[in-house]
N, CA, C, O and CB atoms as a CASP TS submission, in Angstrom:
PFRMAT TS
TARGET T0000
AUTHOR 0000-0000-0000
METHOD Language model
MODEL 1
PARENT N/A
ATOM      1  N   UNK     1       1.331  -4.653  12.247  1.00  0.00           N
ATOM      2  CA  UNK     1       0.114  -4.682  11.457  1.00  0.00           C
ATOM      3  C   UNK     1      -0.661  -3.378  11.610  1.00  0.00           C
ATOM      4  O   UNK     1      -1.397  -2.960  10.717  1.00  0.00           O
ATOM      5  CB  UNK     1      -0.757  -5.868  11.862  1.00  0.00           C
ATOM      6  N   UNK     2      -0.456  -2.693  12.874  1.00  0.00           N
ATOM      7  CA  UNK     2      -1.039  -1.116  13.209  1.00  0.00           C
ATOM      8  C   UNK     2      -0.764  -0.822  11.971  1.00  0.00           C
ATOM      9  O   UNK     2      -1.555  -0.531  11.074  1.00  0.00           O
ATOM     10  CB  UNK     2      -0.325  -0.013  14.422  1.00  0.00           C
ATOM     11  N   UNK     3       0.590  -0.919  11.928  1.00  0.00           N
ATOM     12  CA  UNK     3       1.385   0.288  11.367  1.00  0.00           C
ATOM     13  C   UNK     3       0.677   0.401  10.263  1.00  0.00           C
ATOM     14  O   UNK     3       0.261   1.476   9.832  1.00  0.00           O
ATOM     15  CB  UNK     3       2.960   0.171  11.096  1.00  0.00           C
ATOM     16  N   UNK     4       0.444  -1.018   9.583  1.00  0.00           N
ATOM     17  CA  UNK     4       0.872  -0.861   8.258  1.00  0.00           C
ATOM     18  C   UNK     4      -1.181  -0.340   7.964  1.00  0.00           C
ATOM     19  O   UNK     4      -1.449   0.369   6.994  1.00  0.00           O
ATOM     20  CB  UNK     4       1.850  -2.712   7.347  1.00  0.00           C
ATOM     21  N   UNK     5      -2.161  -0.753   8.783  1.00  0.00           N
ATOM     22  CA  UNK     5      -3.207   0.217   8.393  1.00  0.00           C
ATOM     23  C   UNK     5      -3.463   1.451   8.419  1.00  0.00           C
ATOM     24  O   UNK     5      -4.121   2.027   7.553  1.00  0.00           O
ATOM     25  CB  UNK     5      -3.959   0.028   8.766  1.00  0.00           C
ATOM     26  N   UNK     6      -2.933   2.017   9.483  1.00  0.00           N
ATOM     27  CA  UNK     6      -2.503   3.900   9.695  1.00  0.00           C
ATOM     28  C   UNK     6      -1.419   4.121   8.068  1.00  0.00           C
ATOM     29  O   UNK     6      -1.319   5.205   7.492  1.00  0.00           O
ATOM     30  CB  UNK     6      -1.033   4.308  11.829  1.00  0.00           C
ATOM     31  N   UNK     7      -0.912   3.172   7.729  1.00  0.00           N
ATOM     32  CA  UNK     7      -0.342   4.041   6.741  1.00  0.00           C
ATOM     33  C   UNK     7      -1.479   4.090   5.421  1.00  0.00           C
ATOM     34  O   UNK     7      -1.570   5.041   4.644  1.00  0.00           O
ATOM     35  CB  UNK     7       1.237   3.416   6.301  1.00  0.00           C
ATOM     36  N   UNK     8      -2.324   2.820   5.366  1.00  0.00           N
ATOM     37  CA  UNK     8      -3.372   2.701   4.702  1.00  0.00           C
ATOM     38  C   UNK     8      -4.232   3.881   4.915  1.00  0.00           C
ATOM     39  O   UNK     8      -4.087   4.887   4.220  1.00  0.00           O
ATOM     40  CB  UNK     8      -3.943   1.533   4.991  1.00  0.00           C
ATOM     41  N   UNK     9      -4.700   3.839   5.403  1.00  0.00           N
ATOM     42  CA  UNK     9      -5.473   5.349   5.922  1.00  0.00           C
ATOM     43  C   UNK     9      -5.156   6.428   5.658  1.00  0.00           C
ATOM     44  O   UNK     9      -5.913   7.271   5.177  1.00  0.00           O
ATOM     45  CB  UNK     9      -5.524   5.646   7.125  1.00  0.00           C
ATOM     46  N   UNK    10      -4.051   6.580   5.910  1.00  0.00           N
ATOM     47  CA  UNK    10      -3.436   7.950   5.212  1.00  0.00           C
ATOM     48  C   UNK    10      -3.103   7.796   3.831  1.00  0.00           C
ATOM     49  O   UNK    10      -2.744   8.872   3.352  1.00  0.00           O
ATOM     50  CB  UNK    10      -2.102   8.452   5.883  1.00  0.00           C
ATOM     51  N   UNK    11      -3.096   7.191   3.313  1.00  0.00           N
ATOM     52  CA  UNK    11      -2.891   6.791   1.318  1.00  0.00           C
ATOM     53  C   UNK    11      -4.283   7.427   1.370  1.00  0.00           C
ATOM     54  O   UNK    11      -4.419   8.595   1.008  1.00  0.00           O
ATOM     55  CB  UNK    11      -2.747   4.607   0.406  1.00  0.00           C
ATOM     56  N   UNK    12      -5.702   6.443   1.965  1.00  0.00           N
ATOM     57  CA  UNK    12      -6.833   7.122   1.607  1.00  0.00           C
ATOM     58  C   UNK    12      -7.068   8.269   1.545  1.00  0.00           C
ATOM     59  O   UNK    12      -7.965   8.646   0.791  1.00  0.00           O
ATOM     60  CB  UNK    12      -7.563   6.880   2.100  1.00  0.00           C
ATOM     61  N   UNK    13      -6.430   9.067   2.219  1.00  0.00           N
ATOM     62  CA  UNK    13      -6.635  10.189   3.281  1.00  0.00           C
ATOM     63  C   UNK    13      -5.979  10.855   2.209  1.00  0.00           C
ATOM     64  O   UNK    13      -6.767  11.190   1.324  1.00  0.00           O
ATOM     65  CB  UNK    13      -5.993  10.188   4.972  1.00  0.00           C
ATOM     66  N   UNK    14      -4.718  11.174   1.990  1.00  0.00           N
ATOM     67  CA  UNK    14      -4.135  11.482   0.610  1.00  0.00           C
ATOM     68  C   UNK    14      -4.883  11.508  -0.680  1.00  0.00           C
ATOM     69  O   UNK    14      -4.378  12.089  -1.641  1.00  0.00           O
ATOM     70  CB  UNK    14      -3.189  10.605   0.380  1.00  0.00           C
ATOM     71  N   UNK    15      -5.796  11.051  -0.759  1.00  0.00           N
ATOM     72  CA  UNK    15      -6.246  11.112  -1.795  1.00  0.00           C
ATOM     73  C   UNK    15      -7.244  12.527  -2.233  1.00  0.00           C
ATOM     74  O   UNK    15      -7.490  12.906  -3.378  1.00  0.00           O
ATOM     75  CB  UNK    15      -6.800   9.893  -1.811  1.00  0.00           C
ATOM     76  N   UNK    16      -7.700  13.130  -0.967  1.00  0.00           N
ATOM     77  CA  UNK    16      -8.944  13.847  -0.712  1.00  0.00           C
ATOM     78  C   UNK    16      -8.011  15.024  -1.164  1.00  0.00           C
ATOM     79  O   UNK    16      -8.586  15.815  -1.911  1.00  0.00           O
ATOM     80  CB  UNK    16      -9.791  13.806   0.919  1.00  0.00           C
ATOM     81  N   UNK    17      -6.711  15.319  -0.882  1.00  0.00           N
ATOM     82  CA  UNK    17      -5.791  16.557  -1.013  1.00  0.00           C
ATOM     83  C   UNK    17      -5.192  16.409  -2.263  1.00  0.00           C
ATOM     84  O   UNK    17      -4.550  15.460  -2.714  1.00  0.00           O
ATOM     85  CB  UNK    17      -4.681  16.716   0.101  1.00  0.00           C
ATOM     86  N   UNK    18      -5.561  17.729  -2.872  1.00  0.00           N
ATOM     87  CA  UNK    18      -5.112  18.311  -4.287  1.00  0.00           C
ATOM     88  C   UNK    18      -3.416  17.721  -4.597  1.00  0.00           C
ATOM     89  O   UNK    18      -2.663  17.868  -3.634  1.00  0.00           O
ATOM     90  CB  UNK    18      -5.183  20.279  -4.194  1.00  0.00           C
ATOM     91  N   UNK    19      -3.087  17.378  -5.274  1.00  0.00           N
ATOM     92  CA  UNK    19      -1.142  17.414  -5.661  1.00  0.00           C
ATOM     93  C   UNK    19      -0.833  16.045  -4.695  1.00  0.00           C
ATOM     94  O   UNK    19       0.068  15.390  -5.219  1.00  0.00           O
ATOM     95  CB  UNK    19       0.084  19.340  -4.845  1.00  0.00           C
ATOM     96  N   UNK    20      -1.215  15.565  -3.714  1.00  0.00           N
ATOM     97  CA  UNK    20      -0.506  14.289  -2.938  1.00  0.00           C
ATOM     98  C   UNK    20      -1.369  13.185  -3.040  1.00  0.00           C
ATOM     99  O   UNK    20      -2.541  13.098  -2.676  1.00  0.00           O
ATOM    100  CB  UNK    20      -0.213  14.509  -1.344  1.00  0.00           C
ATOM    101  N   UNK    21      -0.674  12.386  -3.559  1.00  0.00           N
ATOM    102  CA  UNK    21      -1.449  10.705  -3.868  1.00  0.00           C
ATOM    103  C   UNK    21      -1.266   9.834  -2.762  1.00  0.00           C
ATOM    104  O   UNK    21      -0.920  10.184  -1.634  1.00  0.00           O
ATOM    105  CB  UNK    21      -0.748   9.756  -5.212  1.00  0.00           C
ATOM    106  N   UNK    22      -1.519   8.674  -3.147  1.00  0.00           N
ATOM    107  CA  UNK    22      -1.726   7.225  -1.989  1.00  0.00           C
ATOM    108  C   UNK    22      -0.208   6.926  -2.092  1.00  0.00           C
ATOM    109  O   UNK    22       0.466   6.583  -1.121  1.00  0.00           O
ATOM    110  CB  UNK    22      -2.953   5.552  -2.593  1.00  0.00           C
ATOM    111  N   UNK    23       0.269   7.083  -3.335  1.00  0.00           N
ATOM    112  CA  UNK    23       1.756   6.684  -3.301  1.00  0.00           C
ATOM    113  C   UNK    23       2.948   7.049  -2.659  1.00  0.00           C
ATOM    114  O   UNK    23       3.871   6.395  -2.174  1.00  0.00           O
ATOM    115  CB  UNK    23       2.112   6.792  -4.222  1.00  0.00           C
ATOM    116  N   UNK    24       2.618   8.719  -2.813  1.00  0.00           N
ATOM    117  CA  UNK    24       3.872   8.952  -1.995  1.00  0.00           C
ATOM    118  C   UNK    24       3.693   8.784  -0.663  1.00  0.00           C
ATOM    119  O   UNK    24       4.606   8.607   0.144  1.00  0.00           O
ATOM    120  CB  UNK    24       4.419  10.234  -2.152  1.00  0.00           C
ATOM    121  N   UNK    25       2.138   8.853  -0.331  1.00  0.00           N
ATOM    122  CA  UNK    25       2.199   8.587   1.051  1.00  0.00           C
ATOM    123  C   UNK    25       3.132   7.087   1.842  1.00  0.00           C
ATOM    124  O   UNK    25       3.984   7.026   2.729  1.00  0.00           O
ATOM    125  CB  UNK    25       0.644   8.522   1.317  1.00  0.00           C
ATOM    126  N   UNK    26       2.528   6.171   1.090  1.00  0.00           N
ATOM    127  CA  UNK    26       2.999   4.911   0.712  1.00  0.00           C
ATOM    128  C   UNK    26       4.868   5.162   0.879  1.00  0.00           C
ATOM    129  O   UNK    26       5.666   4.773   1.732  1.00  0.00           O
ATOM    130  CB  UNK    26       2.323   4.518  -1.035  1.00  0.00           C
ATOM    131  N   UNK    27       4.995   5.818  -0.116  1.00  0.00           N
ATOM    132  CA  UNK    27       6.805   5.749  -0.047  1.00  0.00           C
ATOM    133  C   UNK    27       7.269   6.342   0.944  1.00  0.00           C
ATOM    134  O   UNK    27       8.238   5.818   1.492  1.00  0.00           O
ATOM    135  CB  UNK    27       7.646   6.416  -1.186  1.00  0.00           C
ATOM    136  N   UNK    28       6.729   7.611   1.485  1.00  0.00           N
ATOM    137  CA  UNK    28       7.103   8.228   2.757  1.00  0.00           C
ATOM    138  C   UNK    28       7.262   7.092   3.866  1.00  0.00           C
ATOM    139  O   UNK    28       8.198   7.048   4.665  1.00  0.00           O
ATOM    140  CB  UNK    28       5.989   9.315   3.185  1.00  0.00           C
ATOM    141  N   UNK    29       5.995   5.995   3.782  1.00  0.00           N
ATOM    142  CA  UNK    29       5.607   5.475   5.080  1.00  0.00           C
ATOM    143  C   UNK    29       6.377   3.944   4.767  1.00  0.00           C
ATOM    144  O   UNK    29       6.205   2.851   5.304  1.00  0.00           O
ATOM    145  CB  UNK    29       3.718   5.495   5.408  1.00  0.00           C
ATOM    146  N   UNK    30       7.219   4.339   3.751  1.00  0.00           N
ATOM    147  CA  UNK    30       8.749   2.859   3.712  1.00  0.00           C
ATOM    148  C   UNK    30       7.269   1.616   3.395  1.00  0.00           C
ATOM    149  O   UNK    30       7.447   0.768   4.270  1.00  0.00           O
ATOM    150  CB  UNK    30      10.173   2.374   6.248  1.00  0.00           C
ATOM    151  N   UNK    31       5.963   1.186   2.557  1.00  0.00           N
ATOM    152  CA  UNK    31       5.336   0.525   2.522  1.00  0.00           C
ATOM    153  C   UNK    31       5.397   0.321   0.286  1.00  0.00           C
ATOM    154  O   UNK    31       4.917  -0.663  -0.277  1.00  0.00           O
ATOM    155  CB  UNK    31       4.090   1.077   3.613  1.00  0.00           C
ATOM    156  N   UNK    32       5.977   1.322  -0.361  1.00  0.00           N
ATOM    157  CA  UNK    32       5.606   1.521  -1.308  1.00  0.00           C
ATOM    158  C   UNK    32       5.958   0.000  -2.168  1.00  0.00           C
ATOM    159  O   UNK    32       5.307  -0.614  -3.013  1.00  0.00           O
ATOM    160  CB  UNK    32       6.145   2.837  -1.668  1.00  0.00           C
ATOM    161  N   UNK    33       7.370  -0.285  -1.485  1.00  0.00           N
ATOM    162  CA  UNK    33       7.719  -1.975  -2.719  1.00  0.00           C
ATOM    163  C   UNK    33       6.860  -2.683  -2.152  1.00  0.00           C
ATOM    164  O   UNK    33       6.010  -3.069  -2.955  1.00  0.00           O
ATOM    165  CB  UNK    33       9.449  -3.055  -2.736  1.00  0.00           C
ATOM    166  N   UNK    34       6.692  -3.045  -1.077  1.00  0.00           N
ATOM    167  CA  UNK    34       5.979  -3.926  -0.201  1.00  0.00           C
ATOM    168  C   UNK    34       4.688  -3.671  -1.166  1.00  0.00           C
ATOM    169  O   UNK    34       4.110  -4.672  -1.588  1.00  0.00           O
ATOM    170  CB  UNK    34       5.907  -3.505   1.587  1.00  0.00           C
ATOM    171  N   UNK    35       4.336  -2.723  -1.436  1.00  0.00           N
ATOM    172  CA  UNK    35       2.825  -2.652  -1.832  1.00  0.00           C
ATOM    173  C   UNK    35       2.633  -2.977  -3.344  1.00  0.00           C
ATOM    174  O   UNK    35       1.788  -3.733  -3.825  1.00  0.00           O
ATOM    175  CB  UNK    35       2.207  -1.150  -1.534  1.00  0.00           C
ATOM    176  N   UNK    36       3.259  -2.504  -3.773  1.00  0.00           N
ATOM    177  CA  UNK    36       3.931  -2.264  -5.479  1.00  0.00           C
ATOM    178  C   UNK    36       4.140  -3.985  -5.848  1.00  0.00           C
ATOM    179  O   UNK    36       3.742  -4.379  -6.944  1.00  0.00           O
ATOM    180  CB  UNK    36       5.962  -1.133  -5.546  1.00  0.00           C
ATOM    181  N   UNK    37       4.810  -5.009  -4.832  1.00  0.00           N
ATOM    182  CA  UNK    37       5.359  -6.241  -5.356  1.00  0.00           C
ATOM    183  C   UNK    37       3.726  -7.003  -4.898  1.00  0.00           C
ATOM    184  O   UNK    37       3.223  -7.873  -5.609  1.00  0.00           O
ATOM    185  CB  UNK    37       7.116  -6.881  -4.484  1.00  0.00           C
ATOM    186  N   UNK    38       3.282  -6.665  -4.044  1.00  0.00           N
ATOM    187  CA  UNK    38       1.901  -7.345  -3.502  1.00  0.00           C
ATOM    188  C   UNK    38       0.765  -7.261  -5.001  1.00  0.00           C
ATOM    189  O   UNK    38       0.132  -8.262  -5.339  1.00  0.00           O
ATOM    190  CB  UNK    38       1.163  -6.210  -1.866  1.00  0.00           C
ATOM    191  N   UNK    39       0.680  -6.207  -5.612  1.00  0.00           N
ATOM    192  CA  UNK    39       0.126  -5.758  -6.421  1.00  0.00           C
ATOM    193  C   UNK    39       0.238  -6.946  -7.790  1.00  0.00           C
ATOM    194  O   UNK    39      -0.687  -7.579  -8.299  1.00  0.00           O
ATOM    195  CB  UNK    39       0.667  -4.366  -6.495  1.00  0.00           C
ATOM    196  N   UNK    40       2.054  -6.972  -8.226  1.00  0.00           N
ATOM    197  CA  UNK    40       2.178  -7.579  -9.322  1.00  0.00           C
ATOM    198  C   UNK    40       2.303  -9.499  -9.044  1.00  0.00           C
ATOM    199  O   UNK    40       2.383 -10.401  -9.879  1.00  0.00           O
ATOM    200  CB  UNK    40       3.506  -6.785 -10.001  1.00  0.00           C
ATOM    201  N   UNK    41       2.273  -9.552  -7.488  1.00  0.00           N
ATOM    202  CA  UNK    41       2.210 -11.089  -7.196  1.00  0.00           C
ATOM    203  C   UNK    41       0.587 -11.441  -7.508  1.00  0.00           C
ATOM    204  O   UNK    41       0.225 -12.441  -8.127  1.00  0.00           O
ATOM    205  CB  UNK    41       2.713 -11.484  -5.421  1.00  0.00           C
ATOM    206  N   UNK    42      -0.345 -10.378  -6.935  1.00  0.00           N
ATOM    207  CA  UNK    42      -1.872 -10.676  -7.285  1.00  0.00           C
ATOM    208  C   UNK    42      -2.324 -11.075  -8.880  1.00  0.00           C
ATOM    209  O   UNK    42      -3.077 -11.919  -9.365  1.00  0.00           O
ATOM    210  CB  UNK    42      -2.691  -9.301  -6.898  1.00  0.00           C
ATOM    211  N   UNK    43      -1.276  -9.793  -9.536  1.00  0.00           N
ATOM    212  CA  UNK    43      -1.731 -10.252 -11.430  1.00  0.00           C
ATOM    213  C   UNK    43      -1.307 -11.001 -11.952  1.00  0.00           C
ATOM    214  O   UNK    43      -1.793 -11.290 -13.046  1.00  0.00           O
ATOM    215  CB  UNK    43      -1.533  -9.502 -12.535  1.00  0.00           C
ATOM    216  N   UNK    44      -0.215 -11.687 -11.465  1.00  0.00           N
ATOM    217  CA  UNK    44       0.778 -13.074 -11.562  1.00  0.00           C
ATOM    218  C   UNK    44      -0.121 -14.043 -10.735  1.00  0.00           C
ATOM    219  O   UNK    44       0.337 -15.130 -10.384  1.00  0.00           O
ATOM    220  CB  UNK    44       2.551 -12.909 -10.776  1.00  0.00           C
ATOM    221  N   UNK    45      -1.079 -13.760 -10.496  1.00  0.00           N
ATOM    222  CA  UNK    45      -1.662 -15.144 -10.289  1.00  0.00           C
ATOM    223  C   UNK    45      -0.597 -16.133  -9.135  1.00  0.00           C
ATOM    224  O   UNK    45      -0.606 -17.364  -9.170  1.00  0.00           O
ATOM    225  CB  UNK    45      -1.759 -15.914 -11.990  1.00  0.00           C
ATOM    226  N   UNK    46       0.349 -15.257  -8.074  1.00  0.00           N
ATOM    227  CA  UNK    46       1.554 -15.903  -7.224  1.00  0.00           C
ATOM    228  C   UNK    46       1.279 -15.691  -6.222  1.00  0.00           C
ATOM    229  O   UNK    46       2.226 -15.869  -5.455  1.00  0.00           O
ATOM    230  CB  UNK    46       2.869 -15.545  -7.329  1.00  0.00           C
ATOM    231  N   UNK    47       0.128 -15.274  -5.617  1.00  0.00           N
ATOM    232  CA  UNK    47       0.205 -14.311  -4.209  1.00  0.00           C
ATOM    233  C   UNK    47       0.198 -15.512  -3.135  1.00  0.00           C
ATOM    234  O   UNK    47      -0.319 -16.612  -3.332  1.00  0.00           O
ATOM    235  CB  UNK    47      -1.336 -13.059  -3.940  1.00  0.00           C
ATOM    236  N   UNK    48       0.797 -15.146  -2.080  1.00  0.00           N
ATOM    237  CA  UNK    48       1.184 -15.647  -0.681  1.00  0.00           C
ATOM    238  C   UNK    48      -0.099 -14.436   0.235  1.00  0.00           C
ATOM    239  O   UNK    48      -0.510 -13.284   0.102  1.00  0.00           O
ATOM    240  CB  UNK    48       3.351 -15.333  -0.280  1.00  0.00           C
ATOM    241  N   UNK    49      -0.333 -15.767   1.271  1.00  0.00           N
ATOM    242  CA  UNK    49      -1.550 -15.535   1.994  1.00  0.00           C
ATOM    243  C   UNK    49      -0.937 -13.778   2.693  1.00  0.00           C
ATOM    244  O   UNK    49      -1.670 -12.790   2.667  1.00  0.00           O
ATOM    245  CB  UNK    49      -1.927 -17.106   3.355  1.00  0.00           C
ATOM    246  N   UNK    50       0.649 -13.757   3.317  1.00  0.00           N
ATOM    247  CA  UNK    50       1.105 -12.441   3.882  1.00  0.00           C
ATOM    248  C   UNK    50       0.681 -11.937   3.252  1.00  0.00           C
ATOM    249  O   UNK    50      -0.170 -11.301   3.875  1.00  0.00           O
ATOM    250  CB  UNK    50       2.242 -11.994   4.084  1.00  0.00           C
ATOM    251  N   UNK    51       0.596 -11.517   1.530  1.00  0.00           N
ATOM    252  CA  UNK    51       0.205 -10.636   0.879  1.00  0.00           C
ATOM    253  C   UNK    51      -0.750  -9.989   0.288  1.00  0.00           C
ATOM    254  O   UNK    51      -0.896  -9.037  -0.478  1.00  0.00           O
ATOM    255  CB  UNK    51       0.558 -10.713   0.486  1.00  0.00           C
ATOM    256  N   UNK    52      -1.815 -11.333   1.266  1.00  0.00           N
ATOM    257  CA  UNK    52      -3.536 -11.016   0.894  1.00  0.00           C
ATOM    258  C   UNK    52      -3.554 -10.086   1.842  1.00  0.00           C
ATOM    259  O   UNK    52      -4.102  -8.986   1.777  1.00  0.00           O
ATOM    260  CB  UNK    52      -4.880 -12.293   1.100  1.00  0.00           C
ATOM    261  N   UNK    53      -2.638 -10.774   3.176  1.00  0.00           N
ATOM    262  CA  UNK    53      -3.699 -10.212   4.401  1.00  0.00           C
ATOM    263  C   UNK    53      -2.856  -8.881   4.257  1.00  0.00           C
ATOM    264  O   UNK    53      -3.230  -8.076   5.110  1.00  0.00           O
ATOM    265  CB  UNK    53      -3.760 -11.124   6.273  1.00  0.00           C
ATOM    266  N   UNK    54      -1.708  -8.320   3.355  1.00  0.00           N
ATOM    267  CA  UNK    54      -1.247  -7.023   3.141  1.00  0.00           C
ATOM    268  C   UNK    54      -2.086  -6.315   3.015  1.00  0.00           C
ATOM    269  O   UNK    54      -2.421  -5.476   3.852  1.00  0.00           O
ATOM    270  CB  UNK    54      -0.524  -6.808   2.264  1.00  0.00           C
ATOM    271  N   UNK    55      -2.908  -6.613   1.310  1.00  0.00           N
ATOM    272  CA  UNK    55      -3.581  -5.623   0.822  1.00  0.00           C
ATOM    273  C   UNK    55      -4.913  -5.634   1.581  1.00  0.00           C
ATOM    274  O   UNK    55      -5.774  -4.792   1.328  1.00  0.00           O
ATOM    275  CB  UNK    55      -3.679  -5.733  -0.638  1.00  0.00           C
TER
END
């Protein structure tokens, strides 16, 4: 669960620097499907509690 907020942080953190987004940070940090499927379970109205306490 560290992990996965240090990688949060650095998406934020990514954001402040010109040319690098939240995403690739995200894909670098092996979180991007994980995040990407959390995303489309929320607009599907499907989400599982793991994937609240993801985002």
């Amino acid at each position: 669960m560290l992990y996965v907020v240090f990688i949060g942080f650095l998406m934020g953190l990514a954001n402040l620097i010109p040319g690098v987004s939240g995403g690739t940070i995200a894909l670098l940090g092996g979180l991007y499907e994980r995040f990407v499927g959390s995303i489309s379970m929320l607009t599907a109205l499907k989400i599982r509690r793991e994937e609240i306490l993801f985002l």
